[in-house]
Structures are given as C-alpha cells and as structure tokens.
PyMOL Python script that loads the backbone (N, CA, C, O; Angstrom):
from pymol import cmd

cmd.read_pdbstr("""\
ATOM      1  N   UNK A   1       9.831  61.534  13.051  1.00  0.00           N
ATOM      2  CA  UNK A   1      10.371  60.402  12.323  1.00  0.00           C
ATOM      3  C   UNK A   1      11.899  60.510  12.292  1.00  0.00           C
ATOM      4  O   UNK A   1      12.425  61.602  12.078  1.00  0.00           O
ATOM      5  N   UNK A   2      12.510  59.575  12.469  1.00  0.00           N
ATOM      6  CA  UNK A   2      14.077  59.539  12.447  1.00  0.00           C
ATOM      7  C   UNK A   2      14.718  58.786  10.978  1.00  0.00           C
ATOM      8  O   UNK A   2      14.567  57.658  10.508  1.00  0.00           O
ATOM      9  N   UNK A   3      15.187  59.515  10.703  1.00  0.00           N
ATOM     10  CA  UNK A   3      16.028  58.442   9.091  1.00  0.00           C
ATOM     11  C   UNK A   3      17.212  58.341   9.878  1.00  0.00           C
ATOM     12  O   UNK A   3      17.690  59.248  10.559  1.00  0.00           O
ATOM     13  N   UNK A   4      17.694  57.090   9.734  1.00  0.00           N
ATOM     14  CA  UNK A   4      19.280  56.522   9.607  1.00  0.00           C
ATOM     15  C   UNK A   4      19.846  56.343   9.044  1.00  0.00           C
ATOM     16  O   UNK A   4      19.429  55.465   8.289  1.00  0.00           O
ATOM     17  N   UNK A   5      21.174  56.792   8.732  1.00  0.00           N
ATOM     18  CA  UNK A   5      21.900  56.564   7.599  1.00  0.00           C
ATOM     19  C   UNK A   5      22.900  55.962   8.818  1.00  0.00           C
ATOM     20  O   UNK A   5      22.802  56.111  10.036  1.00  0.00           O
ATOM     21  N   UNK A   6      24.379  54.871   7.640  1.00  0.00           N
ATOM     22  CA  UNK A   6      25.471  54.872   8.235  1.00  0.00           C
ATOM     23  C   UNK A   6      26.256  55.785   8.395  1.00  0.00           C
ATOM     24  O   UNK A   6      26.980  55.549   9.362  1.00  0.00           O
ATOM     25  N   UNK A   7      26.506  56.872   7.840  1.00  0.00           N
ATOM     26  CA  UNK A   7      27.182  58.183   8.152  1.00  0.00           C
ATOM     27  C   UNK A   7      26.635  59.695   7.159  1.00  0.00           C
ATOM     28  O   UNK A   7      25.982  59.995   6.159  1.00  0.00           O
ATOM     29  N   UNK A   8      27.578  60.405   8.459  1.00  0.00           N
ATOM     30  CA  UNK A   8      27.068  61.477   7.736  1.00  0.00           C
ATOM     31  C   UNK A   8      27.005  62.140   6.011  1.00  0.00           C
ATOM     32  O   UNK A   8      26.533  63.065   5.350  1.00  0.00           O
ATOM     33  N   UNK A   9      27.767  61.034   5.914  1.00  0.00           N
ATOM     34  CA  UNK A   9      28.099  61.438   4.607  1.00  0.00           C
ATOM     35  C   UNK A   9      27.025  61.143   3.465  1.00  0.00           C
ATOM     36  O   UNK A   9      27.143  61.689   2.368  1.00  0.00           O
ATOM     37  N   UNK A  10      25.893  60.199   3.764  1.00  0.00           N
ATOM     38  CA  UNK A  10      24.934  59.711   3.032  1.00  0.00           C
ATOM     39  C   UNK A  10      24.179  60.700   2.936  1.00  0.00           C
ATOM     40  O   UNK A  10      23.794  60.934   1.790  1.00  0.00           O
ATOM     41  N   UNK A  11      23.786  61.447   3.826  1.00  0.00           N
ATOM     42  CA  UNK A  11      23.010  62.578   3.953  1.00  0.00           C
ATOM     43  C   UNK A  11      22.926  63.590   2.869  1.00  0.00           C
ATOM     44  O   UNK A  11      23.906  64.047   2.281  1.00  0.00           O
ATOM     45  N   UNK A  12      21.437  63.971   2.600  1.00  0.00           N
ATOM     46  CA  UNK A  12      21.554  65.464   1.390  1.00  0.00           C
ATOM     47  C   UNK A  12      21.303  66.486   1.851  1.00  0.00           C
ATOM     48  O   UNK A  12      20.893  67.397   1.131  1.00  0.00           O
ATOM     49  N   UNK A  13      21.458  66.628   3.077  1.00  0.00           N
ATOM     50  CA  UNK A  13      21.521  68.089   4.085  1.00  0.00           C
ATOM     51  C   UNK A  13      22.957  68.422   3.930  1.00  0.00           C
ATOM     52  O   UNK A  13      23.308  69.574   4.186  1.00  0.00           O
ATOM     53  N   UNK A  14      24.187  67.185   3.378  1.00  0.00           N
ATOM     54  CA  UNK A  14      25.567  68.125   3.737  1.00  0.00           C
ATOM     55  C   UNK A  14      25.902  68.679   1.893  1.00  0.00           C
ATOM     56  O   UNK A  14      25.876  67.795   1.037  1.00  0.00           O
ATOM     57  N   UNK A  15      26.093  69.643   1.613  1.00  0.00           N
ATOM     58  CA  UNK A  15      26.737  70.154   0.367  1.00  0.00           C
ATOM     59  C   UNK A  15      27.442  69.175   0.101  1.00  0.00           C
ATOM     60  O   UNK A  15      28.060  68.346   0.770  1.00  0.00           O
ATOM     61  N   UNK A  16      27.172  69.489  -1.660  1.00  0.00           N
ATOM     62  CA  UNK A  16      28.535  69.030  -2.333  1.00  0.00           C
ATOM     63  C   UNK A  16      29.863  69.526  -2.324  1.00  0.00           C
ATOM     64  O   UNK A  16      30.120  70.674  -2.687  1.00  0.00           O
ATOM     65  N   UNK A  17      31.254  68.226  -1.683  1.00  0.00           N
ATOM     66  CA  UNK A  17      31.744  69.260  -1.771  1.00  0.00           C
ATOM     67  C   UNK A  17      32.517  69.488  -0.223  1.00  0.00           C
ATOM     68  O   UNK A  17      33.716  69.725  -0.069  1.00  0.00           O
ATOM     69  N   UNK A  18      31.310  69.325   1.045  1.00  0.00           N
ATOM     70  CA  UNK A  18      31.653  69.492   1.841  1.00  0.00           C
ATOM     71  C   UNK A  18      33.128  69.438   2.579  1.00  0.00           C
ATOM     72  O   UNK A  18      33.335  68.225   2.625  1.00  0.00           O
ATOM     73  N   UNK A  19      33.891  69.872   2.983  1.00  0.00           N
ATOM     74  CA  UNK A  19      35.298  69.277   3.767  1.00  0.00           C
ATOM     75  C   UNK A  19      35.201  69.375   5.226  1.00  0.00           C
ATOM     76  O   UNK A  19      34.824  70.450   5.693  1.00  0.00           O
ATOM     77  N   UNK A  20      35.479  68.435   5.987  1.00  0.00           N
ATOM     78  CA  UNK A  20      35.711  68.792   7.663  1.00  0.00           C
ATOM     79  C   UNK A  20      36.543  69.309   8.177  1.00  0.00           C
ATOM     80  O   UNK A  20      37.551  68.972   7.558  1.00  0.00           O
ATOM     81  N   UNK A  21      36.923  70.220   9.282  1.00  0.00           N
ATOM     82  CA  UNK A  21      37.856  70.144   9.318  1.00  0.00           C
ATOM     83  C   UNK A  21      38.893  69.363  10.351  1.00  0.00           C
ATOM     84  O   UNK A  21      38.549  68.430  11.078  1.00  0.00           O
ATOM     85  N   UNK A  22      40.040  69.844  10.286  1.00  0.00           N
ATOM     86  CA  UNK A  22      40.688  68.791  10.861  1.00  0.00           C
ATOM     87  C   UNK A  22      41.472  68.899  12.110  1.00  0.00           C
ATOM     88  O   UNK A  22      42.090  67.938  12.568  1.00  0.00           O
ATOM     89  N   UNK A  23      41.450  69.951  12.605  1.00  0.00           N
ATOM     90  CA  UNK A  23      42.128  70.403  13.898  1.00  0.00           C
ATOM     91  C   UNK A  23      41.436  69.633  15.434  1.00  0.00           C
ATOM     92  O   UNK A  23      40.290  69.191  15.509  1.00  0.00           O
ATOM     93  N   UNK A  24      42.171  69.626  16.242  1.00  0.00           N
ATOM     94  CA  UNK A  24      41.743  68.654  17.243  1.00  0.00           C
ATOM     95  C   UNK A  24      40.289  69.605  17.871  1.00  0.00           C
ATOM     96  O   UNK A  24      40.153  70.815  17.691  1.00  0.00           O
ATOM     97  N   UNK A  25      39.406  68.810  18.545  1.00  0.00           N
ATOM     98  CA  UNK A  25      37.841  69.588  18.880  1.00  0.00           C
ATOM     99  C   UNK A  25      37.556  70.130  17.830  1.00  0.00           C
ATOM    100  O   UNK A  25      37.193  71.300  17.952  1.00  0.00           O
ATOM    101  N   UNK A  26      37.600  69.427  16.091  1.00  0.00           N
ATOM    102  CA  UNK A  26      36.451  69.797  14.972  1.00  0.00           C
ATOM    103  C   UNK A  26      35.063  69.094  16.040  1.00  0.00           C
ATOM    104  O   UNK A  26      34.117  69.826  16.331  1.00  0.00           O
ATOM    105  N   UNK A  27      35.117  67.679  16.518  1.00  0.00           N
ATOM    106  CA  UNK A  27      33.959  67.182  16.454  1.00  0.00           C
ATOM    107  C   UNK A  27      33.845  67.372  17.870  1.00  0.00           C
ATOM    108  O   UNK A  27      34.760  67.197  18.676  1.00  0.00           O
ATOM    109  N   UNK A  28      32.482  67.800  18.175  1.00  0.00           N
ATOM    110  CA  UNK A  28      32.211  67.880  19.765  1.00  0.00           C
ATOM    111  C   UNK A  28      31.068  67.383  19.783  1.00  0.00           C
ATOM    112  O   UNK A  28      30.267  67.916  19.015  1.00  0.00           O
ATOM    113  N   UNK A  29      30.515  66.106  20.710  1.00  0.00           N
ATOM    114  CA  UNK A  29      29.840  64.914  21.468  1.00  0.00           C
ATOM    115  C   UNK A  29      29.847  65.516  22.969  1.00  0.00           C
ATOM    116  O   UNK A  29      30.641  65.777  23.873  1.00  0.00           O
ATOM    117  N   UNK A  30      27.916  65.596  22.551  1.00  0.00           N
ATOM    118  CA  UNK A  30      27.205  65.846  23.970  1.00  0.00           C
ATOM    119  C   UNK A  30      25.795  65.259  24.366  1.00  0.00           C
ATOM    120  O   UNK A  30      24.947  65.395  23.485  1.00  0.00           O
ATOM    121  N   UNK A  31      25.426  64.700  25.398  1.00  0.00           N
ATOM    122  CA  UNK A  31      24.465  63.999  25.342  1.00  0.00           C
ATOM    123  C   UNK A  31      23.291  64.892  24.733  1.00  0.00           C
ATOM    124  O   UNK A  31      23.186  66.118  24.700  1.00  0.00           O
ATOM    125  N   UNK A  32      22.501  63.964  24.295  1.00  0.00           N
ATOM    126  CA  UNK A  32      20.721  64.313  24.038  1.00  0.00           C
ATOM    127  C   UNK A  32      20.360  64.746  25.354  1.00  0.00           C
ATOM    128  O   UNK A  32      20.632  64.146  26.394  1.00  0.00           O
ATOM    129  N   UNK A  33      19.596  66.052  25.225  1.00  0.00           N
ATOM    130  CA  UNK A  33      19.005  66.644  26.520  1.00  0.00           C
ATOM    131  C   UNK A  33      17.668  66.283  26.284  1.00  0.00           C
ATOM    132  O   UNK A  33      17.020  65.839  27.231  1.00  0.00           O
ATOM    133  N   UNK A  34      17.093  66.412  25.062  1.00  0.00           N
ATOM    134  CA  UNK A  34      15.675  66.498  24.397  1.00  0.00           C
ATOM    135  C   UNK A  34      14.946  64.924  24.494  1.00  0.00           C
ATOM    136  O   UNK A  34      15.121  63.981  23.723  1.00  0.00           O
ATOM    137  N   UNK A  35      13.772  65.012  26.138  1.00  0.00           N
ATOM    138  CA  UNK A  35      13.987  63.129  26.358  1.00  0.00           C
ATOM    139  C   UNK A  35      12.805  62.971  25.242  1.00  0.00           C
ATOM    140  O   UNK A  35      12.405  61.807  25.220  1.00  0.00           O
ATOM    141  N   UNK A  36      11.863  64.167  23.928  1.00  0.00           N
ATOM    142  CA  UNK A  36      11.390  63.751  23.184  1.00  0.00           C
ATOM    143  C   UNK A  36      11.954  63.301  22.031  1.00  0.00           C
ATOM    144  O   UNK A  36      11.228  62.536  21.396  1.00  0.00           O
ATOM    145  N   UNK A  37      12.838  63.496  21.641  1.00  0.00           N
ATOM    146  CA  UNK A  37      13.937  63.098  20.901  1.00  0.00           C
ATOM    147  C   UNK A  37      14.353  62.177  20.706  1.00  0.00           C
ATOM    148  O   UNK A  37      14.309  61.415  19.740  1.00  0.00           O
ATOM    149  N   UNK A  38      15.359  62.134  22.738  1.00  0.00           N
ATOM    150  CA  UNK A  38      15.575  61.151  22.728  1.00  0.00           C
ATOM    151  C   UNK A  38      15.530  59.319  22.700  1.00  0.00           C
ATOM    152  O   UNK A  38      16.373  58.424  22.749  1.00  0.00           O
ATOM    153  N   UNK A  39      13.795  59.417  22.576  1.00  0.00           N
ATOM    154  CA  UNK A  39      12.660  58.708  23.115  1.00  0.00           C
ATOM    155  C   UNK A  39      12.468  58.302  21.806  1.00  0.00           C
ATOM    156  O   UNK A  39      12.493  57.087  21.613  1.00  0.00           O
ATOM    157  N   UNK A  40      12.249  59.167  20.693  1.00  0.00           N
ATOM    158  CA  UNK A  40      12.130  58.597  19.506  1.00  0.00           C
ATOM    159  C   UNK A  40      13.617  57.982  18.798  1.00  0.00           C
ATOM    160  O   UNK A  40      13.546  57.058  17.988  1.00  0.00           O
ATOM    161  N   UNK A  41      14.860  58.542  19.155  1.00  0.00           N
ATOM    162  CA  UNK A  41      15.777  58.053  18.446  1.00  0.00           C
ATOM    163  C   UNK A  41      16.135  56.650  19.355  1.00  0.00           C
ATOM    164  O   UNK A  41      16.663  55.653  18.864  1.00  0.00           O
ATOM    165  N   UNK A  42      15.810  56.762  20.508  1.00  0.00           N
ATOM    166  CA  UNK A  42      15.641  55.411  20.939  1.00  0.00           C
ATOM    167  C   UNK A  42      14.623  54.209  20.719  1.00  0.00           C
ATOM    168  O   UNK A  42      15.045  53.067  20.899  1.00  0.00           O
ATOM    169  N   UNK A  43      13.516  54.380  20.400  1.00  0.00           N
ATOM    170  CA  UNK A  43      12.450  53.576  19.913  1.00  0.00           C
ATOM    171  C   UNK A  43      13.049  53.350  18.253  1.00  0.00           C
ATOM    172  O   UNK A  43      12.558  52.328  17.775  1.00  0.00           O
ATOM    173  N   UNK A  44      13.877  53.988  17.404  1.00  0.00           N
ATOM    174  CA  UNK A  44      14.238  53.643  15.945  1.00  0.00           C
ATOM    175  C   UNK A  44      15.835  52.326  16.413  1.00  0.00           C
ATOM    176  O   UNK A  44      16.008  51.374  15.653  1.00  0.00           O
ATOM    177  N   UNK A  45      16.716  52.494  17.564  1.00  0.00           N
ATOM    178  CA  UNK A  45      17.649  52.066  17.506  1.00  0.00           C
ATOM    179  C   UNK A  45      17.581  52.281  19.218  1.00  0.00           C
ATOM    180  O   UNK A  45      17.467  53.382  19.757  1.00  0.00           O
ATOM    181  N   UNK A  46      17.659  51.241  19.786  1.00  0.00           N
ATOM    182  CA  UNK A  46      17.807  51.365  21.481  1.00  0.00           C
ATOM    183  C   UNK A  46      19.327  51.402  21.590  1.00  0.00           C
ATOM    184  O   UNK A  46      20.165  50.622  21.138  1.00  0.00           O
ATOM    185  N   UNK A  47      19.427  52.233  22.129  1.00  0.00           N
ATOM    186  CA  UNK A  47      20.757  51.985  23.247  1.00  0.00           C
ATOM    187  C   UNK A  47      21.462  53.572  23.704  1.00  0.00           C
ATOM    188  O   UNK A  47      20.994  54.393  24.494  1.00  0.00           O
ATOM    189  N   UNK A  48      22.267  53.621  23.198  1.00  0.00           N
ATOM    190  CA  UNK A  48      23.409  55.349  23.651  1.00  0.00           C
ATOM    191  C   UNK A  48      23.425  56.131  22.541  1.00  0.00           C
ATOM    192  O   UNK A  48      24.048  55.933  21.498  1.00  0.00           O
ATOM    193  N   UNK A  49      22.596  57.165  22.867  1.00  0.00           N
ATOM    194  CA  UNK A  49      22.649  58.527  21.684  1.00  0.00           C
ATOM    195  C   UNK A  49      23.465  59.431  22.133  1.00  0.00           C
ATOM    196  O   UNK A  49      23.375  59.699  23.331  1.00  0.00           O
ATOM    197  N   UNK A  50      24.477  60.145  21.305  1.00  0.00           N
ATOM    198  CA  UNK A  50      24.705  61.161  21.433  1.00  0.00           C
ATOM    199  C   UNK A  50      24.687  62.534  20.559  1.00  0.00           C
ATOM    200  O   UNK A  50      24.635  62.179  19.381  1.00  0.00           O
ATOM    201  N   UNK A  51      24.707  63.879  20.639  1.00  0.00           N
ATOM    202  CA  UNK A  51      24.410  64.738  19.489  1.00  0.00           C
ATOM    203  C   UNK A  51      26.096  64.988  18.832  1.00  0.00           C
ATOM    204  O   UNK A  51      27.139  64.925  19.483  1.00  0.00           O
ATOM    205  N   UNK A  52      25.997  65.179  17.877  1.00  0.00           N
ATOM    206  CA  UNK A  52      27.300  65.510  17.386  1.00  0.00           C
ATOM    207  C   UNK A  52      27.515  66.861  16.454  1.00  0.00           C
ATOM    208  O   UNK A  52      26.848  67.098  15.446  1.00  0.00           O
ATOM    209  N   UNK A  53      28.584  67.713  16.983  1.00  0.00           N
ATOM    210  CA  UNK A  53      28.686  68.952  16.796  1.00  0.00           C
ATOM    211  C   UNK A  53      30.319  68.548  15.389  1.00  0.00           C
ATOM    212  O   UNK A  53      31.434  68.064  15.589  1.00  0.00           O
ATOM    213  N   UNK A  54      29.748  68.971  14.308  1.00  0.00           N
ATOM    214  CA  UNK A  54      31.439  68.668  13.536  1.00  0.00           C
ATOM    215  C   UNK A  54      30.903  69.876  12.332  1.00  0.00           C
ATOM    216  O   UNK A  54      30.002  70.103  11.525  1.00  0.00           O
ATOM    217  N   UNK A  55      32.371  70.514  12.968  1.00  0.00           N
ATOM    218  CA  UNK A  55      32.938  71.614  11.988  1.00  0.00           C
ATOM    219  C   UNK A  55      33.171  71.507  10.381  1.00  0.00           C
ATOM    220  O   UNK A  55      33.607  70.431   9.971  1.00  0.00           O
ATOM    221  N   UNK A  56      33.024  72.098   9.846  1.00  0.00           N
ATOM    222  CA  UNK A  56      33.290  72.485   8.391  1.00  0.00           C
ATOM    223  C   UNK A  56      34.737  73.212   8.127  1.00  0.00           C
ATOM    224  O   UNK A  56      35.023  74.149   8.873  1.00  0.00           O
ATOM    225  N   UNK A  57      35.599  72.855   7.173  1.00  0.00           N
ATOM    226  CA  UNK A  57      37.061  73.411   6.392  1.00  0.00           C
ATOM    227  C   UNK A  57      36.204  75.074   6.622  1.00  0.00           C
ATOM    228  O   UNK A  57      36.666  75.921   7.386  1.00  0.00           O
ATOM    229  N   UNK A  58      34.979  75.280   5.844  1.00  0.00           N
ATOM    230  CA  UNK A  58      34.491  76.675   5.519  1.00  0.00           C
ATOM    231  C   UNK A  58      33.852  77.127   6.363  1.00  0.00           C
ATOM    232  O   UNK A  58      33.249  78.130   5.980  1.00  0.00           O
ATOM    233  N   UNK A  59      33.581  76.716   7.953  1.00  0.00           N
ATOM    234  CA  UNK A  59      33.419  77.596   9.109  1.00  0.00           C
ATOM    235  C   UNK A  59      31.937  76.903   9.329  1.00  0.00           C
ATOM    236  O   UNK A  59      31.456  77.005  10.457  1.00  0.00           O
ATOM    237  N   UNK A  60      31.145  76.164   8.259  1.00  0.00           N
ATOM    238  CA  UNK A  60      30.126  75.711   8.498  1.00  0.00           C
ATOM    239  C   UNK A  60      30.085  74.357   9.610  1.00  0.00           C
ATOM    240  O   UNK A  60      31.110  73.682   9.705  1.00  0.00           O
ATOM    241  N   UNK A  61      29.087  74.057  10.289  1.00  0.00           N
ATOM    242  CA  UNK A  61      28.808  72.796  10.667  1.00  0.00           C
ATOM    243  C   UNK A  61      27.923  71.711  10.371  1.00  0.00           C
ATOM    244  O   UNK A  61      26.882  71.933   9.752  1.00  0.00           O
ATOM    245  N   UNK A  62      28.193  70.695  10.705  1.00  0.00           N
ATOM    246  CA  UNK A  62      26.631  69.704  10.815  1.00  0.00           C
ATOM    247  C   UNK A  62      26.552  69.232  12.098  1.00  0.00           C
ATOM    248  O   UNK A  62      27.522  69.050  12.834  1.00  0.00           O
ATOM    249  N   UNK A  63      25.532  69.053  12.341  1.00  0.00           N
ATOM    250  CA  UNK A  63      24.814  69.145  13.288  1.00  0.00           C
ATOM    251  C   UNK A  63      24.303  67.390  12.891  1.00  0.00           C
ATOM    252  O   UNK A  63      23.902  67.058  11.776  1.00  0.00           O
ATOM    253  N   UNK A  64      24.462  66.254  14.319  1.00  0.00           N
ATOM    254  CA  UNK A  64      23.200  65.434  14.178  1.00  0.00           C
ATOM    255  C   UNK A  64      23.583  64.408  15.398  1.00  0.00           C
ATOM    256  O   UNK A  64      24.474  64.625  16.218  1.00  0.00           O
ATOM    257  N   UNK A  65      22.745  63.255  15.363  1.00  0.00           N
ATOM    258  CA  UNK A  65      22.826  62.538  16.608  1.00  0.00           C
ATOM    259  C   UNK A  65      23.292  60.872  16.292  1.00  0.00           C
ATOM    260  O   UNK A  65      22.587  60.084  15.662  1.00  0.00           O
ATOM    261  N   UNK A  66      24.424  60.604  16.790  1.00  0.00           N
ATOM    262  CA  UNK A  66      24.992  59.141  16.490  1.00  0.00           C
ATOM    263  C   UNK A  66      24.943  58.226  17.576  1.00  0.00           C
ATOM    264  O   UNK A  66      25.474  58.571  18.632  1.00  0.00           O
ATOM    265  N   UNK A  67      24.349  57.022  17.483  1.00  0.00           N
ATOM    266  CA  UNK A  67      24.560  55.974  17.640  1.00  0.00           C
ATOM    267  C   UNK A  67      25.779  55.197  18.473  1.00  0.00           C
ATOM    268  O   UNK A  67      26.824  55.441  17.869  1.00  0.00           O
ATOM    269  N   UNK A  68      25.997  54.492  19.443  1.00  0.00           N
ATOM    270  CA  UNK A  68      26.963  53.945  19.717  1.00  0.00           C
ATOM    271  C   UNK A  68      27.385  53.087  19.060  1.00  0.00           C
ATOM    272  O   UNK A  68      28.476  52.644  19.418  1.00  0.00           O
ATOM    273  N   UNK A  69      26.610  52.354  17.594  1.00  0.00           N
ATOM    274  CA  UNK A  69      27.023  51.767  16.574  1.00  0.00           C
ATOM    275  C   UNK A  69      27.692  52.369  15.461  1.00  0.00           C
ATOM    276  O   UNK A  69      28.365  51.776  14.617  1.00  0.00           O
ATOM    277  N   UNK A  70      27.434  53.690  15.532  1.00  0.00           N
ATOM    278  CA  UNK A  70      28.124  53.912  14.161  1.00  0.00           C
ATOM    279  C   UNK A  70      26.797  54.871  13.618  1.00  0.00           C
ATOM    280  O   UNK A  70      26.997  56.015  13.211  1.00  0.00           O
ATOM    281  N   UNK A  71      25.713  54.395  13.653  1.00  0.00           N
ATOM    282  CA  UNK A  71      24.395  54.942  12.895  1.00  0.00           C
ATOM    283  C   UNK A  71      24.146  56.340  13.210  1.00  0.00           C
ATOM    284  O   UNK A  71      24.328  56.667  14.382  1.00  0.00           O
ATOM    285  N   UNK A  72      23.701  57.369  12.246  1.00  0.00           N
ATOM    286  CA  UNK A  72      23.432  58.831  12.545  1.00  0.00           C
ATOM    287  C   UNK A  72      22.115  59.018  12.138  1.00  0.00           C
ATOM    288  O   UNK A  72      21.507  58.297  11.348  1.00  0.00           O
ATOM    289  N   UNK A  73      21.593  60.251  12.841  1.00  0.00           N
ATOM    290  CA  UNK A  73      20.071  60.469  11.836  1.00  0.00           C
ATOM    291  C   UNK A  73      19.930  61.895  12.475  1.00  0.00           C
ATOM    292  O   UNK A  73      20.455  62.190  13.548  1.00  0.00           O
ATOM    293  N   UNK A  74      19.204  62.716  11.750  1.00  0.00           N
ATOM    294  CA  UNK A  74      18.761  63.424  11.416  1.00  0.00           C
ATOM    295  C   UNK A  74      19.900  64.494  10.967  1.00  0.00           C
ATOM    296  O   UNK A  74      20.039  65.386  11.804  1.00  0.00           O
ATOM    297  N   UNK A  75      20.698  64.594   9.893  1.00  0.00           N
ATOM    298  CA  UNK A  75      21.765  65.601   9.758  1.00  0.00           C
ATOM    299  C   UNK A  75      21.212  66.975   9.174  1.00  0.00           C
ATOM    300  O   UNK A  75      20.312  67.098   8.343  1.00  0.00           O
ATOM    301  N   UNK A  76      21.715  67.660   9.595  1.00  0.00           N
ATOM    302  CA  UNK A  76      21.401  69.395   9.612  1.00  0.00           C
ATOM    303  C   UNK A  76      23.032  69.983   9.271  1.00  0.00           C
ATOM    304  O   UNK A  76      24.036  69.896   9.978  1.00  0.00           O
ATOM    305  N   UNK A  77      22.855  70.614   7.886  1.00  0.00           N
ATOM    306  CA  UNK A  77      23.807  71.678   8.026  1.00  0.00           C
ATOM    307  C   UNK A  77      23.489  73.495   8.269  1.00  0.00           C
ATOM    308  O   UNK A  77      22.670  74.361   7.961  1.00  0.00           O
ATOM    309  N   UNK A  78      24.630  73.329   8.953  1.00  0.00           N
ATOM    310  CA  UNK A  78      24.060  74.842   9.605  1.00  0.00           C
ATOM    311  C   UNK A  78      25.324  76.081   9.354  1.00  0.00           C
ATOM    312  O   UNK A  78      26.397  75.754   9.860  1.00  0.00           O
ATOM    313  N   UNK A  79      25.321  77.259   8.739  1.00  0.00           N
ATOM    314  CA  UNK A  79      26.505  77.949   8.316  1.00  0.00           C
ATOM    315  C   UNK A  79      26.485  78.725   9.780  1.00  0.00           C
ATOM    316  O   UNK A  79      25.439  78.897  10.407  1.00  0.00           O
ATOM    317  N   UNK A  80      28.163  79.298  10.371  1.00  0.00           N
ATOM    318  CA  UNK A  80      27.989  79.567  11.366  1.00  0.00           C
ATOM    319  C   UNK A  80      27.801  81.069  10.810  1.00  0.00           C
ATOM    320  O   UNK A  80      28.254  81.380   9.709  1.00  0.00           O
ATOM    321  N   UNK A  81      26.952  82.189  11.812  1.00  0.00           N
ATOM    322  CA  UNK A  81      27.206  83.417  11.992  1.00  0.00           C
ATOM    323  C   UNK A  81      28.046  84.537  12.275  1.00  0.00           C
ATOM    324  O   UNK A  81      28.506  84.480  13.416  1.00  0.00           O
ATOM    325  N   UNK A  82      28.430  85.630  11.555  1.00  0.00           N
ATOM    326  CA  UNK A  82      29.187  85.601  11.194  1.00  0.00           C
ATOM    327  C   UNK A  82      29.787  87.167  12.522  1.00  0.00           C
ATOM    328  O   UNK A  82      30.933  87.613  12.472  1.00  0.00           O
TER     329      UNK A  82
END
""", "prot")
cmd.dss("prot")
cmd.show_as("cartoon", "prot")
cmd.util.cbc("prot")
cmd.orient("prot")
C-alpha cells in the first residue's frame, strides 16, 4: 500500500524537530530499481518516480520516493551508522 502525502514533512516517520541539512548533495535522487514498487507507486499516481535520499542537520536521513508532481510516499527515517 502506498500513502501520499504532499511532502515530507506531513509524515510521522520524521522526528520532531527534525532539521535538513543544507550543504549542496544533502538531497540525492535516484531512480526506483524495485519494478515491484515501482508498479505499485505507479498504479497510486502514474507517471516519474524517483527515490529520494535527504540528509539530516544530525547525520540522520529520510529516505522515500517523490513524484514528478511534488507527491511523496512512503517516508522512512533512518539514523546513519556510526
């Protein structure tokens, strides 16, 4: 199942609190490899998915897949290792 939100920010996977950060390549955009995935995030919203990699101020990331509209879904925060 895919939830959509308009951004990541709607999401209750990201902390309160959260900050991004801000240095150039915080956010890194790479296609969907996963064509089960991609198959379902296309059957919720047709068109261009991509996954999106964006850094955290505190070393953490989120993790999720956006829309060529704007729309995201499934957000994951993930602390990096250390």
């Amino acid at each position: 199942m895919v939830k959509l939100l308009n951004s990541w920010r709607e999401s209750d996977a990201v902390p309160k609190g959260w900050v991004a950060a801000n240095p150039p390549g915080a956010v890194t955009k790479a296609p969907v490899h996963n064509p089960e995935v991609l198959k379902a995030l296309r059957a919720a919203v047709p068109g261009q998915w991509v996954k999106v990699y964006h850094e955290g101020a505190d070393g953490s990331e989120l993790h999720y897949f956006q829309h060529g509209s704007g729309k995201v879904a499934n957000v994951k925060h993930k602390r990096k290792r250390a």
